[in-house]
Z-matrix of the N, CA and C atoms (Angstrom, degrees):
N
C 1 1.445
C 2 1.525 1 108.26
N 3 1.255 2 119.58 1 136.11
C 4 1.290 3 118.75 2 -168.74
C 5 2.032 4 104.64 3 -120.56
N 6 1.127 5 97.54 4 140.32
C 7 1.716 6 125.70 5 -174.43
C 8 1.522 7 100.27 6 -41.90
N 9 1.106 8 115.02 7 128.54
C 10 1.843 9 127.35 8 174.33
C 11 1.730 10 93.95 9 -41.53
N 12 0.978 11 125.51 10 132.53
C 13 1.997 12 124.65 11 157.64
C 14 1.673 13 102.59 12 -75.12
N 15 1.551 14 85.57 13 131.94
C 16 1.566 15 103.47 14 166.62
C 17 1.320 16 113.32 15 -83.68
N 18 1.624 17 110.33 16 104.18
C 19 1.534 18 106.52 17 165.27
C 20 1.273 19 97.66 18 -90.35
N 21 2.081 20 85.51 19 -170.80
C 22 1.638 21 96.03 20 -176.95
C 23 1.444 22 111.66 21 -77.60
N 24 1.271 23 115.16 22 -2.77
C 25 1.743 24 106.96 23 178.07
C 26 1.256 25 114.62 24 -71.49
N 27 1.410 26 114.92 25 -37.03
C 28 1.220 27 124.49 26 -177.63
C 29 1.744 28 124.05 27 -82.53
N 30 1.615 29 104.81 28 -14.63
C 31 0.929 30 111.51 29 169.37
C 32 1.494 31 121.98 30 -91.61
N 33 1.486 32 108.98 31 -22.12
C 34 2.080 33 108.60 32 150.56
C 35 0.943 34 108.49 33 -68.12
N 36 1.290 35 125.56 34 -56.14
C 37 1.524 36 123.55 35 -158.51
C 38 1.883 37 102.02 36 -60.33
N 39 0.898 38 140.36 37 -30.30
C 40 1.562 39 134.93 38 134.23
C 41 0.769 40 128.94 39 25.03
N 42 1.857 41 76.15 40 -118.43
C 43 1.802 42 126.86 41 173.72
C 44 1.734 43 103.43 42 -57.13
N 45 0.946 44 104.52 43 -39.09
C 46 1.624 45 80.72 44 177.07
C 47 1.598 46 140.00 45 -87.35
N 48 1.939 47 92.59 46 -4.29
C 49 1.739 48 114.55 47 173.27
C 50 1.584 49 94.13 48 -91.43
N 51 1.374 50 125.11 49 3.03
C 52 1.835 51 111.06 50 -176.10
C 53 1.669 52 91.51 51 -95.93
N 54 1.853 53 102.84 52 -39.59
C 55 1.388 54 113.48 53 -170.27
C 56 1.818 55 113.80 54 -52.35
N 57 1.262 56 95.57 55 -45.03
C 58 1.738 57 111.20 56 -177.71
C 59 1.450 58 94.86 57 -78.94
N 60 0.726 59 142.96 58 19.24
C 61 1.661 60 130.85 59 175.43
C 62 1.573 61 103.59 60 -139.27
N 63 1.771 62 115.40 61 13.14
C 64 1.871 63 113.53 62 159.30
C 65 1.620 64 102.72 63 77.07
N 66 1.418 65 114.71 64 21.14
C 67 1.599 66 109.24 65 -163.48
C 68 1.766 67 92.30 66 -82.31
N 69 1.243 68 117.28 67 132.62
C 70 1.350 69 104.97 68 173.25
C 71 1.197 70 128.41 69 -78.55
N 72 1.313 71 115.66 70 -8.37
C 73 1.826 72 117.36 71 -177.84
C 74 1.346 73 91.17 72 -79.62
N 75 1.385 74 120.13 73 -41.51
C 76 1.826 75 110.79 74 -169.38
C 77 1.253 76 114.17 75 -54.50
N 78 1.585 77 119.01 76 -35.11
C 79 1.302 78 123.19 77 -179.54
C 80 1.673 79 118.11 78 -76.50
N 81 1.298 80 112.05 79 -24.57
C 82 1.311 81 127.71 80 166.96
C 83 1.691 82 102.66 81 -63.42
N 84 1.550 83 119.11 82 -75.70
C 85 1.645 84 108.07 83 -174.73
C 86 1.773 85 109.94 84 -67.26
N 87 1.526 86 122.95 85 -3.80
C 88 1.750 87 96.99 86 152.61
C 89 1.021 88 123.62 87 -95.53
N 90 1.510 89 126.91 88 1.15
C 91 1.250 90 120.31 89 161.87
C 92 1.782 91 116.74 90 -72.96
N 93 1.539 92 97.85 91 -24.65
C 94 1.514 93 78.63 92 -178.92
C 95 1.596 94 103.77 93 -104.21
N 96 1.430 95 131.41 94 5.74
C 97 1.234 96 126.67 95 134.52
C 98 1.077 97 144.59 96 -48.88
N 99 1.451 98 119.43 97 -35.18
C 100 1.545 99 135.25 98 -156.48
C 101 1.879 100 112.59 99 -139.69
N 102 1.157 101 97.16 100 -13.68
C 103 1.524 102 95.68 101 164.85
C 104 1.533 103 131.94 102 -45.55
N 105 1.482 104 105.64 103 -63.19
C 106 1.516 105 106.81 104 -164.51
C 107 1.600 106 105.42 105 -84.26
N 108 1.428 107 112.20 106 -28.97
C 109 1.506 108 113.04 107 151.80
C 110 1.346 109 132.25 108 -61.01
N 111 1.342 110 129.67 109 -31.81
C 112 1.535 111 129.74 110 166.47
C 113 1.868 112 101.57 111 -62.59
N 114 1.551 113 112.26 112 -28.35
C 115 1.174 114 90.74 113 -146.98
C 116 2.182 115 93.24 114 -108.01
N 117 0.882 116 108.04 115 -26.31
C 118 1.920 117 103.55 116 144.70
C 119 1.617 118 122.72 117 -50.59
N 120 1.290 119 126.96 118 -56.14
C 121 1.064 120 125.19 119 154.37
C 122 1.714 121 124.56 120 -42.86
N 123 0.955 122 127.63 121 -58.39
C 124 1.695 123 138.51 122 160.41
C 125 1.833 124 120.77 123 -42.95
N 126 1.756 125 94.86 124 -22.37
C 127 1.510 126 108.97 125 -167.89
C 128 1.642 127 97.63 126 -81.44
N 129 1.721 128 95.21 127 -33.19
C 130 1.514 129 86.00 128 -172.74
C 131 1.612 130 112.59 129 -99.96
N 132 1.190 131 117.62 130 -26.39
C 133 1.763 132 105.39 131 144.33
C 134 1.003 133 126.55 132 -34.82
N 135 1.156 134 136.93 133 -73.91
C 136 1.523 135 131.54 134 167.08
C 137 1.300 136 123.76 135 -60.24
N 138 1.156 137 129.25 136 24.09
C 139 1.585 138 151.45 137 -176.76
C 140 1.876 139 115.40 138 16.98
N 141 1.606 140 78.10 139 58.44
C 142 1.732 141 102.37 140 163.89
C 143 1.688 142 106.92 141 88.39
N 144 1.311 143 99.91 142 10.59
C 145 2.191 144 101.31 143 -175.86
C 146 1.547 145 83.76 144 -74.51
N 147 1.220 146 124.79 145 138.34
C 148 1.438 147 134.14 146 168.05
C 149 1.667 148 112.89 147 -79.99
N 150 1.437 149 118.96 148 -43.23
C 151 1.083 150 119.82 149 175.81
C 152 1.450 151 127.27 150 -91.69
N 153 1.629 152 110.02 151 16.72
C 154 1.475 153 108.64 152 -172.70
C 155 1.540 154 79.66 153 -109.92
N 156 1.351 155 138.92 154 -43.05
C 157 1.281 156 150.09 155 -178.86
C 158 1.716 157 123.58 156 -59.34
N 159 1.531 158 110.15 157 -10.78
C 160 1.352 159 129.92 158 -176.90
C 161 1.508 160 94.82 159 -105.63
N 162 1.427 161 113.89 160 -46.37
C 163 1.323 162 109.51 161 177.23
C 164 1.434 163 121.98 162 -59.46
N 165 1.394 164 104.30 163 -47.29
C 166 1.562 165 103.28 164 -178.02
C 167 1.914 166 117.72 165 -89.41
N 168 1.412 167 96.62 166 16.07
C 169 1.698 168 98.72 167 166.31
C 170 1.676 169 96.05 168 -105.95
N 171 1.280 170 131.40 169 -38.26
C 172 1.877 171 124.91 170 161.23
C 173 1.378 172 105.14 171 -32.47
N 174 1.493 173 112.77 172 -56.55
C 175 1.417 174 106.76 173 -164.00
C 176 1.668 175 93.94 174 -78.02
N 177 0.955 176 129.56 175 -70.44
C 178 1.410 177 110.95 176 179.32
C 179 1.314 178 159.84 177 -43.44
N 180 1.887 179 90.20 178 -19.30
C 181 1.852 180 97.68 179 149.58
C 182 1.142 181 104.13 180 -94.50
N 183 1.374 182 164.80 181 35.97
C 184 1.569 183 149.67 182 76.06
C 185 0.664 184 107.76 183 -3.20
N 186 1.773 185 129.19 184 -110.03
C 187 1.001 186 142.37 185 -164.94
C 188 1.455 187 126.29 186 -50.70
N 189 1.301 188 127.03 187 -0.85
C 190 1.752 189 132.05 188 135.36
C 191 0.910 190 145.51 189 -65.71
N 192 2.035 191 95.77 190 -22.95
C 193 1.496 192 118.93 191 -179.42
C 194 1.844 193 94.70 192 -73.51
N 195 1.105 194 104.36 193 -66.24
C 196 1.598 195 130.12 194 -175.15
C 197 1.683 196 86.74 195 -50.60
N 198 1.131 197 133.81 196 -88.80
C 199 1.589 198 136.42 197 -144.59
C 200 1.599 199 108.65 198 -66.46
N 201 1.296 200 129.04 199 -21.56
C 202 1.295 201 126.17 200 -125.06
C 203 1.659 202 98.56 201 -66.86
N 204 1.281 203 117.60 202 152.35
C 205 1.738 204 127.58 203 162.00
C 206 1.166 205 102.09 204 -116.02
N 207 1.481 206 79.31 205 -172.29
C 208 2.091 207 109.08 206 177.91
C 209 1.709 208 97.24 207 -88.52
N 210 1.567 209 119.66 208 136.13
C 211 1.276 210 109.59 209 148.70
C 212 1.430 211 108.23 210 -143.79
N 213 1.225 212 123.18 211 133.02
C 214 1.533 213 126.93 212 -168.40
C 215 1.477 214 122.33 213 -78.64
N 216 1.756 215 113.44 214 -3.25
C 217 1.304 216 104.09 215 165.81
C 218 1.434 217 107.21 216 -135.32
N 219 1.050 218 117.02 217 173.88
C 220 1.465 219 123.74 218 -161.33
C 221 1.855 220 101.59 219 -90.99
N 222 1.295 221 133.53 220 -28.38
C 223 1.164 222 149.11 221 145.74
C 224 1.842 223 123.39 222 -33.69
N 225 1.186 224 102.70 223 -54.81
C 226 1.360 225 105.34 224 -176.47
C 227 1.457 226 106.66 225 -94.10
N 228 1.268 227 125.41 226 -8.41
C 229 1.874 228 128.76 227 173.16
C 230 1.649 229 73.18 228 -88.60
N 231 0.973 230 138.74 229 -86.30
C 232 1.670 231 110.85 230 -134.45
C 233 1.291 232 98.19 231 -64.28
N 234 1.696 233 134.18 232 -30.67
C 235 1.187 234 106.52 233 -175.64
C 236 2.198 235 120.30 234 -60.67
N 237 1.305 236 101.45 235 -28.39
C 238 1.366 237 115.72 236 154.03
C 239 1.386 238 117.81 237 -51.52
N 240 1.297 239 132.19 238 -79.95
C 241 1.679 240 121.18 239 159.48
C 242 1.435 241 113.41 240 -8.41
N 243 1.532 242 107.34 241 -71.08
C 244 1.822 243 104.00 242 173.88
C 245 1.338 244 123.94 243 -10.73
N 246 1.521 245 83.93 244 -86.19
C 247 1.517 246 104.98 245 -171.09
C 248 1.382 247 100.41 246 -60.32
N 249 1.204 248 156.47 247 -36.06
C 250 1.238 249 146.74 248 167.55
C 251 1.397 250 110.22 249 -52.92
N 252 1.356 251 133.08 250 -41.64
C 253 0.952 252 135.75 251 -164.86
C 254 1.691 253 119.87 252 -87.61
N 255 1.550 254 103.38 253 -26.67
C 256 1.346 255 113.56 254 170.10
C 257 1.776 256 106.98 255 -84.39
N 258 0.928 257 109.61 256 -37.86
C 259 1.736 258 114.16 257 -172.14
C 260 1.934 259 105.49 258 -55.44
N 261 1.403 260 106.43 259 -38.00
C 262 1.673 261 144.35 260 -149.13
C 263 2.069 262 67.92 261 -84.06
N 264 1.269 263 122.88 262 -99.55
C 265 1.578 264 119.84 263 -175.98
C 266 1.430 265 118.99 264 -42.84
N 267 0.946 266 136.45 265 -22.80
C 268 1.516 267 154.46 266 176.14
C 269 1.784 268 93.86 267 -57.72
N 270 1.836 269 108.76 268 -86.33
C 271 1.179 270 112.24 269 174.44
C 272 1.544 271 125.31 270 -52.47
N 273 1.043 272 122.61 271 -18.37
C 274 1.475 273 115.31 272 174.31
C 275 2.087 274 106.10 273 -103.99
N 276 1.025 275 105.24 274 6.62
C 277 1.728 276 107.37 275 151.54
C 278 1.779 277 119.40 276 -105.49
N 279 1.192 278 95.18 277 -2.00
C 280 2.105 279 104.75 278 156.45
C 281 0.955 280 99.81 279 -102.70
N 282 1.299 281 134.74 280 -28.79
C 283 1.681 282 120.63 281 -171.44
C 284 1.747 283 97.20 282 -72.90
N 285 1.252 284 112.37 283 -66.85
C 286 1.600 285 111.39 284 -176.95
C 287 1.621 286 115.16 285 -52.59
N 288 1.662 287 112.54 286 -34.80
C 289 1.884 288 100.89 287 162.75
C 290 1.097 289 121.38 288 -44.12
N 291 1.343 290 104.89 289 -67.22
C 292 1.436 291 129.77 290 177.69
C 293 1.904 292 111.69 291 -26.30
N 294 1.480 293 95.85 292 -67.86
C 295 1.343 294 104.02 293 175.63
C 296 1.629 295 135.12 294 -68.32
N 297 1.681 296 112.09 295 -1.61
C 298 1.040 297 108.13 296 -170.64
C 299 1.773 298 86.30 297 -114.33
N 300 1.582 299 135.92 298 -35.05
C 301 1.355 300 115.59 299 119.74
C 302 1.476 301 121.76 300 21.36
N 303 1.347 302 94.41 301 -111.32
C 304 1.213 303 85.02 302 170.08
C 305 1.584 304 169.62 303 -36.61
N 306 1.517 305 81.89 304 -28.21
C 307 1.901 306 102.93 305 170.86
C 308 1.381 307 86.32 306 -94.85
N 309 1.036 308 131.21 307 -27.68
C 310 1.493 309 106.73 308 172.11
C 311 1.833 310 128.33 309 -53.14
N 312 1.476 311 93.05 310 -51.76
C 313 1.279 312 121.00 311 -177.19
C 314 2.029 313 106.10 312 -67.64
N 315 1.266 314 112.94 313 -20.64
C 316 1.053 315 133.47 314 -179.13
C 317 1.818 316 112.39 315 -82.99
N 318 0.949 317 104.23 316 -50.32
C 319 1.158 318 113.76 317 -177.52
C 320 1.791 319 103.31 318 -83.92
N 321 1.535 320 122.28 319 -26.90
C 322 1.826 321 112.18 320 165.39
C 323 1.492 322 111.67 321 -86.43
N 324 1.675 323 112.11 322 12.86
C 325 1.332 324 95.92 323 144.90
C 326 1.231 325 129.60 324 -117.10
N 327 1.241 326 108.49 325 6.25
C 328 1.231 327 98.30 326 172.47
C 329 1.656 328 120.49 327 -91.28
N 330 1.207 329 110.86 328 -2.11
C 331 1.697 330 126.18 329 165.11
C 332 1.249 331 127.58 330 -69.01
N 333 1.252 332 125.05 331 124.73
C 334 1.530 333 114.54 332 -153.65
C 335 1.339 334 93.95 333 -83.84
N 336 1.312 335 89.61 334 169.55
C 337 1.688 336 97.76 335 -155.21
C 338 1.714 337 104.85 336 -106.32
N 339 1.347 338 89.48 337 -21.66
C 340 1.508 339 106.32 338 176.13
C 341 1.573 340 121.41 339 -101.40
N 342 1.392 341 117.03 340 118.06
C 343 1.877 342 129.55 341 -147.68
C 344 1.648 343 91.05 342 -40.27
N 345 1.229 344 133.31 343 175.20
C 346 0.995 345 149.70 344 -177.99
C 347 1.419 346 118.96 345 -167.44
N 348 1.311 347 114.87 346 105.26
C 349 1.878 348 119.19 347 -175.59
C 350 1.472 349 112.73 348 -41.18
N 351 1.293 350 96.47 349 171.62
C 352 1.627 351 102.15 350 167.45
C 353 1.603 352 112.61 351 -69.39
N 354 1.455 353 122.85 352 -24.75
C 355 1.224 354 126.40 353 -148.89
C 356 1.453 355 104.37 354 -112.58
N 357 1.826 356 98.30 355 14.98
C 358 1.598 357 89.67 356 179.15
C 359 1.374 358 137.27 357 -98.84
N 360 1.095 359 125.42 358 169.36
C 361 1.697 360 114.75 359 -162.65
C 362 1.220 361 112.28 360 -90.38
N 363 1.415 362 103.18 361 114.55
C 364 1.347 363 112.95 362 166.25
C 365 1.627 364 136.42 363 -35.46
N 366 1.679 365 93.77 364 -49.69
C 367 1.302 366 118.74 365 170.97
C 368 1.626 367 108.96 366 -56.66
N 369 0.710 368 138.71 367 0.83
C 370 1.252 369 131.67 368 -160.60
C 371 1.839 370 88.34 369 -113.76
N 372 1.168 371 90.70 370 -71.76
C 373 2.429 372 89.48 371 174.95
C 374 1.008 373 74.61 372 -32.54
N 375 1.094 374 132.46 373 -120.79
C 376 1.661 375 149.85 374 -133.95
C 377 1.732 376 108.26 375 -34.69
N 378 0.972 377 120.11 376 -23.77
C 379 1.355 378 120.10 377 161.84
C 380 1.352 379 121.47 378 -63.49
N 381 1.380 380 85.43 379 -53.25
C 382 1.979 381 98.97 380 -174.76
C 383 1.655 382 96.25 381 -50.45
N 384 1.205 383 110.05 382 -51.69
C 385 1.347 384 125.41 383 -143.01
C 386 2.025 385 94.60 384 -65.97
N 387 1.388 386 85.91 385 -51.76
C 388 1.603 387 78.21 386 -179.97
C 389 1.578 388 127.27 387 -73.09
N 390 1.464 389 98.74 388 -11.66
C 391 1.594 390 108.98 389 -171.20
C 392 1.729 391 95.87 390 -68.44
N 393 1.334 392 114.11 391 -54.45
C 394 1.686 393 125.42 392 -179.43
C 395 1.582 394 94.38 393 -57.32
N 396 0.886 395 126.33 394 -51.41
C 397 1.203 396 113.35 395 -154.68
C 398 1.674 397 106.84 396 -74.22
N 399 1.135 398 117.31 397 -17.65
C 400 1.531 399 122.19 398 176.73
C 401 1.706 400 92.21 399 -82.93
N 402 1.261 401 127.48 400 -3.45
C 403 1.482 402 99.48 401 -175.96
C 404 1.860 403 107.23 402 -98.25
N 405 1.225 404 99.82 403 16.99
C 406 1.738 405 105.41 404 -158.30
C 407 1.396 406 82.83 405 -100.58
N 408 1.373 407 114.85 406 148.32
C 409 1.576 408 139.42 407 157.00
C 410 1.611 409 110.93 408 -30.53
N 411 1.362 410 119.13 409 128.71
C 412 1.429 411 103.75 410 -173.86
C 413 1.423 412 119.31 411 -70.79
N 414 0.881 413 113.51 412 -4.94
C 415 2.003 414 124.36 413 169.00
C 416 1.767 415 117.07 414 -78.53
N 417 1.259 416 97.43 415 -39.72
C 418 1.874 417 98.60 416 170.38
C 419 1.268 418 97.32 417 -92.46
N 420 1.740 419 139.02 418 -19.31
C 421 1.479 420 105.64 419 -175.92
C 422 1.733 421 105.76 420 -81.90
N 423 1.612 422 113.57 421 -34.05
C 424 1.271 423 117.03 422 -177.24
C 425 2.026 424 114.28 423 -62.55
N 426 1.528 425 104.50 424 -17.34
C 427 1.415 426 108.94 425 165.31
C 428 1.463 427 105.37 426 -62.81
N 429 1.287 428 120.05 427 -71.16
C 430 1.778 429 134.37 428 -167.01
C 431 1.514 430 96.45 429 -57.55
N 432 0.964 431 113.79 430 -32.65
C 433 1.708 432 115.61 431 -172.27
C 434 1.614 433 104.20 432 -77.65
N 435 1.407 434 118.17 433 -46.95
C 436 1.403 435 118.26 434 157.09
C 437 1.370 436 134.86 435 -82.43
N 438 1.117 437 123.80 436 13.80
C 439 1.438 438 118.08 437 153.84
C 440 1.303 439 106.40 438 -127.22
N 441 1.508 440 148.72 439 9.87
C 442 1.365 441 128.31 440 162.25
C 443 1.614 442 111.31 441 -137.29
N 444 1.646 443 118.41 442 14.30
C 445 1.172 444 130.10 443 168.54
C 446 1.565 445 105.98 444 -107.48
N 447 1.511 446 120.39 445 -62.09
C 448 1.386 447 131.82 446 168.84
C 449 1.085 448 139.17 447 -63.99
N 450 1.888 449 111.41 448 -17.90
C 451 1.423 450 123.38 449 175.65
C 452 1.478 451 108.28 450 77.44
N 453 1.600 452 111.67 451 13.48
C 454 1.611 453 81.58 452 -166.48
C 455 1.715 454 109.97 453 -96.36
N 456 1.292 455 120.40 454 165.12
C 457 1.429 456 121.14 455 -157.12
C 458 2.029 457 109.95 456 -61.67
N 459 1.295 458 116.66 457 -174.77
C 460 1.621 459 112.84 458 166.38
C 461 1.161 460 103.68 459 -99.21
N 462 1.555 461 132.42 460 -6.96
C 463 1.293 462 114.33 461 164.73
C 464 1.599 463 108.05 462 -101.56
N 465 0.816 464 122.23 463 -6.72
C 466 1.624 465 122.51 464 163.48
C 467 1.597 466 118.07 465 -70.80
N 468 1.365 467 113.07 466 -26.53
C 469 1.420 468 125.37 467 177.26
C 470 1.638 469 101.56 468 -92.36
N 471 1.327 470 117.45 469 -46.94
C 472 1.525 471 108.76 470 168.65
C 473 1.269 472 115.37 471 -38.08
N 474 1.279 473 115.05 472 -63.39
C 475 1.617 474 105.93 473 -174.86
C 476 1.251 475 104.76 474 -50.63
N 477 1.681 476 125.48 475 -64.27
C 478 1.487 477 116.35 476 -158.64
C 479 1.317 478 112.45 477 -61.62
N 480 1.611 479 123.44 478 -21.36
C 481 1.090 480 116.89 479 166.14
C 482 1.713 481 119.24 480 -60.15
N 483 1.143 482 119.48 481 -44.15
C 484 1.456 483 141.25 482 -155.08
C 485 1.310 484 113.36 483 76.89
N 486 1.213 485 126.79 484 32.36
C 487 1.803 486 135.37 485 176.08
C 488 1.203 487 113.29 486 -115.61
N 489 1.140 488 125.45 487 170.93
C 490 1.777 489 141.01 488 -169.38
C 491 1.827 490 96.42 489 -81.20
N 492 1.545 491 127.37 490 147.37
C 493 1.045 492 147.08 491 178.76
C 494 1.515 493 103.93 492 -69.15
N 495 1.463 494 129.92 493 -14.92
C 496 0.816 495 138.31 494 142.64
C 497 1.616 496 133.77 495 -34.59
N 498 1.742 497 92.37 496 -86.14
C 499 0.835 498 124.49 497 -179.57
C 500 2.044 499 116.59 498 -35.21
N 501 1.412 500 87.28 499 -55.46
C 502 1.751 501 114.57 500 168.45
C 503 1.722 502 111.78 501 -47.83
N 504 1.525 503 112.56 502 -41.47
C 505 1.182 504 115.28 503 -175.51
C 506 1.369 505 118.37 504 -87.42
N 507 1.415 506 101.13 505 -14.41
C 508 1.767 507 102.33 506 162.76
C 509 1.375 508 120.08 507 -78.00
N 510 1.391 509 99.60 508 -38.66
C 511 1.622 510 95.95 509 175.06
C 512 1.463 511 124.20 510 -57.25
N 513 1.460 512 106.30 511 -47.94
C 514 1.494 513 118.77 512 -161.88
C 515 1.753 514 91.97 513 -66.55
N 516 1.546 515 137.89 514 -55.62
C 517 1.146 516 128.41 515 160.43
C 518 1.599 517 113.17 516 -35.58
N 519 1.165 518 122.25 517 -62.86
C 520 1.700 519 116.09 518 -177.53
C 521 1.736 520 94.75 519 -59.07
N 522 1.027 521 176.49 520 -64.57
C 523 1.069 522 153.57 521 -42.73
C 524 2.308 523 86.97 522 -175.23
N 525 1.394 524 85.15 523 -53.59
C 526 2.251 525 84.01 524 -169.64
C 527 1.421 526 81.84 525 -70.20
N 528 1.500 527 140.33 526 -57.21
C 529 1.478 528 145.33 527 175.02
C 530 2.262 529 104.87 528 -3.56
N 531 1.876 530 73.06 529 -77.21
C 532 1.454 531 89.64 530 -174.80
C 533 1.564 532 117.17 531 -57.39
N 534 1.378 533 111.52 532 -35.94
C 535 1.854 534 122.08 533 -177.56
C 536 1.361 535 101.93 534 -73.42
N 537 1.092 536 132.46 535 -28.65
C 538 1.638 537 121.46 536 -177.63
C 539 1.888 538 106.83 537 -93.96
N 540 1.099 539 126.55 538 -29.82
C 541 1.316 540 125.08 539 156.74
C 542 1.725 541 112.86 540 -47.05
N 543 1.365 542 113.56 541 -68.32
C 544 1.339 543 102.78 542 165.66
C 545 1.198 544 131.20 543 -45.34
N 546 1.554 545 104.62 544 -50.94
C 547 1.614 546 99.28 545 -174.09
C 548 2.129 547 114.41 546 -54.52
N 549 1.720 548 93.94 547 -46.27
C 550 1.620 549 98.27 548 177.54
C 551 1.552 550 99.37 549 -39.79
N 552 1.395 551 111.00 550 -74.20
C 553 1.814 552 126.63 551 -171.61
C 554 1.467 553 108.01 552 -18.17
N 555 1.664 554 104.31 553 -63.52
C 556 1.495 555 122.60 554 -166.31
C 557 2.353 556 101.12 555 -58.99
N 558 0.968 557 79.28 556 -41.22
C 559 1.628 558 82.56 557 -168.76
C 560 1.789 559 125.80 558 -74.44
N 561 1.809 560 83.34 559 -42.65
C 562 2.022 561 99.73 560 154.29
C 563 1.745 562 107.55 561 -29.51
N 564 1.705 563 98.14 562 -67.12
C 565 1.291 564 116.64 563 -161.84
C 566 1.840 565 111.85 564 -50.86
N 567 1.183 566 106.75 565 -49.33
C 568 1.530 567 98.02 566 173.11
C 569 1.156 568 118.45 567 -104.62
């Protein structure tokens, strides 16, 4: 009597019941299964950006680690990979709209809204700017002060905050909102 043959059905159907069950070697042999193929495929989604295509294969072996199922042929898991893998670049090209959005939206408030000559003093914005800004709570000014004085990221401030990257990005919107109202107010006035 001779031994059942291991096809490839049987060899997804596996790897992908070790994968759904958090086994770490499984995740070890699809990474070295599915790596350089997730990430050619990803090259040409992102139409040859190397680093938008690295990014969205990070997020996509995540979300295999986290999602993974059973699939019994090796055909219908990669067509699954796909769509994981396109959805995975998809969301991180709204994340970067979104965010450049924002410095957009960031940067038309910080433009005065009210005409300003060629011959006018700079020093004077920058006054306004700091005068308001000393009137803010020292926890929202040291936020605004660290993400558009210090450069430092919203998930770099999340942590130091101990809040969600979220959370950080509502504020800093509630927060430039409130600083450019003042600043207009302050500048009306003289």
């Amino acid at each position: 009597m001779t031994a059942p043959q291991d096809t490839g059905a049987n060899v997804t159907a596996a790897l992908t019941r070790r994968l759904a069950s958090g086994e770490e070697e499984a995740f070890r042999e699809f990474h070295a299964l599915y790596f350089d193929r997730l990430h050619q495929f990803l090259l040409v989604v992102s139409r040859g950006q190397e680093h938008e295509a690295r990014e969205a294969l990070q997020e996509t072996l995540v979300r295999v680690a986290r999602h993974a199922r059973v699939f019994e042929d090796e055909d219908t898991f990669w067509c699954w990979l796909k769509v994981v893998a396109r959805n995975a670049a998809r969301d991180a090209g709204r994340k970067r709209t979104r965010y450049k959005k924002l410095l957009d939206s960031f940067a038309n408030f910080t433009r005065p809204a009210i005409p300003v000559g060629p011959d006018a003093d700079d020093d004077r914005l920058t006054a306004v700017i700091d005068e308001c800004l000393a009137e803010f709570a020292p926890g929202d000014r040291a936020l605004l002060q660290g993400k558009y004085l210090a450069g430092a990221t919203v998930n770099e401030l999340s942590a130091k905050e101990g809040i969600t990257a979220k959370a950080v990005e509502s504020r800093l919107l509630r927060l430039r909102r409130e600083l450019r109202e003042r600043v207009l107010a302050k500048l009306r006035q003289s």
